[in-house]
VOSE-765855 format. One record per residue (C-alpha): residue in three letters; x, y, z. Coordinates in steps of 0.5 Angstrom, whole numbers, padded with zeros to 4 digits, always signed. Example, Ala and Ser with C-alpha at 12.3 -4.5 7.8 and 13.67 -1.06 7.14 Angstrom:
Ala+0025-0009+0016;Ser+0027-0002+0014;
//
This chain:
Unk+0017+0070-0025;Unk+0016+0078-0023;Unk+0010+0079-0020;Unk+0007+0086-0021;Unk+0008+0092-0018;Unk+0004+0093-0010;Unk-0002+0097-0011;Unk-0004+0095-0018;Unk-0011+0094-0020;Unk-0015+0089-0024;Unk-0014+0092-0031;Unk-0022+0092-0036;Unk-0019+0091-0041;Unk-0022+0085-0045;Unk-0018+0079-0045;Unk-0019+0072-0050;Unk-0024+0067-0047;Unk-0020+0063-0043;Unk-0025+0057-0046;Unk-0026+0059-0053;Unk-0021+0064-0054;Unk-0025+0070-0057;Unk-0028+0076-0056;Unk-0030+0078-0048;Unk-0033+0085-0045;Unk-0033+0086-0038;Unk-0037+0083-0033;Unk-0036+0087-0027;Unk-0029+0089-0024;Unk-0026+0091-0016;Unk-0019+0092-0014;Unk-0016+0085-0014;Unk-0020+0082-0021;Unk-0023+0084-0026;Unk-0029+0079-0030;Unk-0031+0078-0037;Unk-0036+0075-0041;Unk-0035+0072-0048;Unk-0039+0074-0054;Unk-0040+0068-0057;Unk-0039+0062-0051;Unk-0041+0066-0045;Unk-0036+0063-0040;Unk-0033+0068-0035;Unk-0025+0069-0034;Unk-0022+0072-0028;Unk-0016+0076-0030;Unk-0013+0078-0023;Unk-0010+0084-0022;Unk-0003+0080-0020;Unk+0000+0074-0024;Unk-0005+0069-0024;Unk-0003+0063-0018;Unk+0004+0059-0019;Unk+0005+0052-0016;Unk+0008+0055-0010;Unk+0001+0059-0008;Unk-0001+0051-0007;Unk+0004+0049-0004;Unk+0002+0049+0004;Unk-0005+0050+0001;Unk-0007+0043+0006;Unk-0003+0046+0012;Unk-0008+0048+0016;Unk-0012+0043+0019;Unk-0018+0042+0016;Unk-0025+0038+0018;Unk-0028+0032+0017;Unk-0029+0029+0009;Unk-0036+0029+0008;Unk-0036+0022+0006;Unk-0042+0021+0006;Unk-0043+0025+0000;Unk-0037+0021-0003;Unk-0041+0015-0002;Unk-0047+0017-0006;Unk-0043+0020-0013;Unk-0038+0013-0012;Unk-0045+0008-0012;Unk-0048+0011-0017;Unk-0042+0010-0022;Unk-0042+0003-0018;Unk-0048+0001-0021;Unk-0047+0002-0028;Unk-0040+0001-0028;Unk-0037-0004-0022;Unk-0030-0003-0019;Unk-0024-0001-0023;Unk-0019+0004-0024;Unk-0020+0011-0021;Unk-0016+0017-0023;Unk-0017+0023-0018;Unk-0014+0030-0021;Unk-0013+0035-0016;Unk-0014+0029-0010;Unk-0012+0036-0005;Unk-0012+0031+0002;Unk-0014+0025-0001;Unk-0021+0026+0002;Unk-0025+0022-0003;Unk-0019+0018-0006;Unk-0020+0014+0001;Unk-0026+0013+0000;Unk-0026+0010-0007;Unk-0019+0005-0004;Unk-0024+0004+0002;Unk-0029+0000-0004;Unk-0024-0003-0008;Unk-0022+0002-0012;Unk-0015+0002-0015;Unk-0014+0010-0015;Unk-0009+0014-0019;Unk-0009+0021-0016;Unk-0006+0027-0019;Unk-0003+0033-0014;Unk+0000+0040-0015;Unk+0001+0042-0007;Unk+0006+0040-0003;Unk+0002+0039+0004;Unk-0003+0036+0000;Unk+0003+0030-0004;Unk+0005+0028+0004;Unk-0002+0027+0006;Unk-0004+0023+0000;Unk+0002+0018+0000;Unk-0002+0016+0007;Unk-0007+0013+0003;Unk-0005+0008-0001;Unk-0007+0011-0008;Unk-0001+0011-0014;Unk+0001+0018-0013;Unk+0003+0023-0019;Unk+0006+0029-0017;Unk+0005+0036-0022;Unk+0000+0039-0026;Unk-0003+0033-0030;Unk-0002+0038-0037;Unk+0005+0035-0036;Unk+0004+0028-0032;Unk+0002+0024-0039;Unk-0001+0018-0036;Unk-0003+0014-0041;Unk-0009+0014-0045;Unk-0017+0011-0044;Unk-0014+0008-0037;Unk-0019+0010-0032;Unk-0026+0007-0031;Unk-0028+0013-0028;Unk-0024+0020-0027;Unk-0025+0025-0022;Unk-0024+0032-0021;Unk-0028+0036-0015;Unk-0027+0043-0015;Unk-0020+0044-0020;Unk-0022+0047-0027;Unk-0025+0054-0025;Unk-0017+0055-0022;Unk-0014+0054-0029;Unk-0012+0058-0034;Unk-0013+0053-0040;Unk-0020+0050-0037;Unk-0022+0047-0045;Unk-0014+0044-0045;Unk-0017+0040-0038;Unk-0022+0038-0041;Unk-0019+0034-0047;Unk-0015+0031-0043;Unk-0019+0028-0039;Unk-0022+0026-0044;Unk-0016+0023-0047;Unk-0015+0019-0040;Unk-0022+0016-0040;Unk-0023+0009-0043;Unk-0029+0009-0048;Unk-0036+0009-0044;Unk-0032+0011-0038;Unk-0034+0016-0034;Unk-0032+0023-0031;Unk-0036+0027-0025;Unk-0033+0033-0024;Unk-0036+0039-0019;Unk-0034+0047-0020;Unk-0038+0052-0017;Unk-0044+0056-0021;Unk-0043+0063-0023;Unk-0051+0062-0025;Unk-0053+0060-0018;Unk-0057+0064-0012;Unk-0051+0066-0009;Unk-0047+0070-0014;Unk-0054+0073-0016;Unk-0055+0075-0009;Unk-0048+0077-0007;Unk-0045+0079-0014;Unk-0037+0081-0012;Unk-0038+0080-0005;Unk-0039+0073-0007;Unk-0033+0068-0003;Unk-0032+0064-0010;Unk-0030+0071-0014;Unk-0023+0070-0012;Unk-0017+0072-0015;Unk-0015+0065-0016;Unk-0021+0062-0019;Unk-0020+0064-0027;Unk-0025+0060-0030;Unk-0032+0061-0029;Unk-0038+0056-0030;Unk-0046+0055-0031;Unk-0049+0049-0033;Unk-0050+0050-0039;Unk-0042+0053-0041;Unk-0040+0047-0037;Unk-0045+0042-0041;Unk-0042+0045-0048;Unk-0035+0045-0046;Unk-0036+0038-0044;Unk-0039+0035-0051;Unk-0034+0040-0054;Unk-0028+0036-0051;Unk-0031+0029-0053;Unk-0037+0026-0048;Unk-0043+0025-0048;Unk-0049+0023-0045;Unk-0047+0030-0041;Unk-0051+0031-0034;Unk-0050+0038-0030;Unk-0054+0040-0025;Unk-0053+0044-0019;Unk-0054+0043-0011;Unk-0052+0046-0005;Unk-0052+0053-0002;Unk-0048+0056+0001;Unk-0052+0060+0007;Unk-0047+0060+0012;Unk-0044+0066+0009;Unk-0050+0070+0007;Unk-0051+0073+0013;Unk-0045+0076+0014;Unk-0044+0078+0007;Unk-0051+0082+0008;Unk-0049+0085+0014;Unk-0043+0089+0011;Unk-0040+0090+0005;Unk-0033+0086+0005;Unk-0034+0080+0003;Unk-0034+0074+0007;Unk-0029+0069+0009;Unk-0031+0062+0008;Unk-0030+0058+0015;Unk-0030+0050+0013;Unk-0031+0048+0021;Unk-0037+0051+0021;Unk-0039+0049+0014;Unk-0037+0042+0016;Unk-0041+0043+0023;Unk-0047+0045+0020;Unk-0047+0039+0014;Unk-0046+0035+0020;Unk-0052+0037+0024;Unk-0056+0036+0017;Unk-0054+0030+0017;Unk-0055+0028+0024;Unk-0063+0029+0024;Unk-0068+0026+0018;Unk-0072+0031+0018;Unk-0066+0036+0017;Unk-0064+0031+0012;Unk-0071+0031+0008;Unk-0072+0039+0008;Unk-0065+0040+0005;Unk-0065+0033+0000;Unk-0072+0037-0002;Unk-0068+0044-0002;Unk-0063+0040-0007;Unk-0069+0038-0012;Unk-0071+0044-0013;Unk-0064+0048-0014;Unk-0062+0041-0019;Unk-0069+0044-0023;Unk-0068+0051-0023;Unk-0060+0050-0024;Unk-0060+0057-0018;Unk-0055+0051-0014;Unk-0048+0054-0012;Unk-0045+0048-0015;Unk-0044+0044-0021;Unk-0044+0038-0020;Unk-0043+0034-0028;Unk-0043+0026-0030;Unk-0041+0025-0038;Unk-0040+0019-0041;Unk-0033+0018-0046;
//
């Protein structure tokens, strides 16, 4: 594929909905990327001044050395999709590292996991998972296999997020469950920094609210759809406040700063207090969703 010429700036002319396929008019634009809004559904679309990222764009996406999994996190979503389901088979699509594949192998899962980098593919044989290499558009694994299906952070970098969706649906057994988190355009953080914050980027093309997530989800086919939202992302505020470049986000002191949460009760309680009120005003970073199949 060619790329497009050096120095090109994001186009504002509409493009369709990449949810619904419909009309959109423009959000907000910079030089790298333009967003629209839909008329009808409201989903916002990224259209990157460049081509949309490839594969090869991901393929060293987990060289880097990186910090340590919030297991804990992970611990919590798996129990409480434990005390409804049990244990059984488990599909992770986008497993990255195979971060949260470790843990659900760790309390007897049997975990399939899906990955598109090549960096990410060699860490994720080391877990012990079934490993399916490729977008999971092309993969055809069967139908209502998975007890419960797990995509962190995957569906705002796709061009077709409704397709996704579906699919997910179709891997899903009946009254098997999904959890799925992708950040939120309607959160405090957007609303601060607008452009400037972190997740507008390129090479996200999709971007959701819990109420646009909630209807994609019933419209691909679950129900008992729950979203809410949760965390903060405060280590960038500062300097996204102090200038007007927009902040790099550095996952060893975000990391850091979850751990020195975690480490003091009293840090924990204030931020599981802070985490009850953005699930109440949904003005939480991230979407955080539980449908049933």
């Amino acid at each position: 594929m060619k790329s497009a010429a050096a120095g090109a700036v994001a186009a504002e002319a509409p493009i369709g909905c990449r949810l619904c396929g419909r009309s959109t008019r423009i959000f907000a634009s910079r030089e790298d990327l333009s967003l629209f809004r839909c008329r009808d559904c409201g989903f916002v679309s990224g259209a990157p001044a460049h081509l949309a990222p490839t594969a090869e764009h991901y393929r060293h996406y987990y060289d880097a050395e990186m910090p340590a999994a919030p297991d804990r996190r992970y611990e919590e979503w798996l129990a409480e999709a434990e005390a409804v389901l049990g244990r059984g088979r488990l599909l992770e699509v986008g497993a990255g590292s195979g971060a949260f594949s470790r843990v659900a192998i760790r309390r007897g899962w049997s975990v399939d996991a899906t990955e598109v980098s090549e960096s990410g593919l060699r860490l994720l044989r080391e877990t012990g998972a079934t490993i399916h290499a490729g977008d999971l558009s092309a993969l055809r694994l069967p139908a209502a296999a998975f007890d419960l299906v797990v995509s962190l952070e995957v569906v705002e970098h796709l061009a077709d997020p409704g397709a996704h969706l579906e699919e997910l649906a179709r891997l899903s057994r009946p009254a098997g469950f999904l959890l799925l988190t992708t950040p939120n355009f309607g959160g405090l953080s957007r609303q601060l920094l607008g452009m400037r914050w972190r997740v507008v980027d390129p090479e996200h093309l999709g971007y959701f609210t819990a109420g646009t997530l909630r209807r994609a989800l019933e419209r691909a086919g679950f129900a008992r759809v729950s979203v809410r939202s949760r965390t903060l992302d405060v280590t960038t505020w500062k300097a996204a406040l102090r200038g007007n470049q927009r902040p790099r986000f550095d996952p060893h002191s975000a990391a850091a700063a979850r751990d020195r949460l975690d480490r003091s009760r009293l840090l924990t309680f204030a931020k599981d207090g802070v985490n009850t009120i953005l699930r109440l005003t949904q003005l939480g970073d991230t979407l955080l969703a539980w449908a049933v199949r």
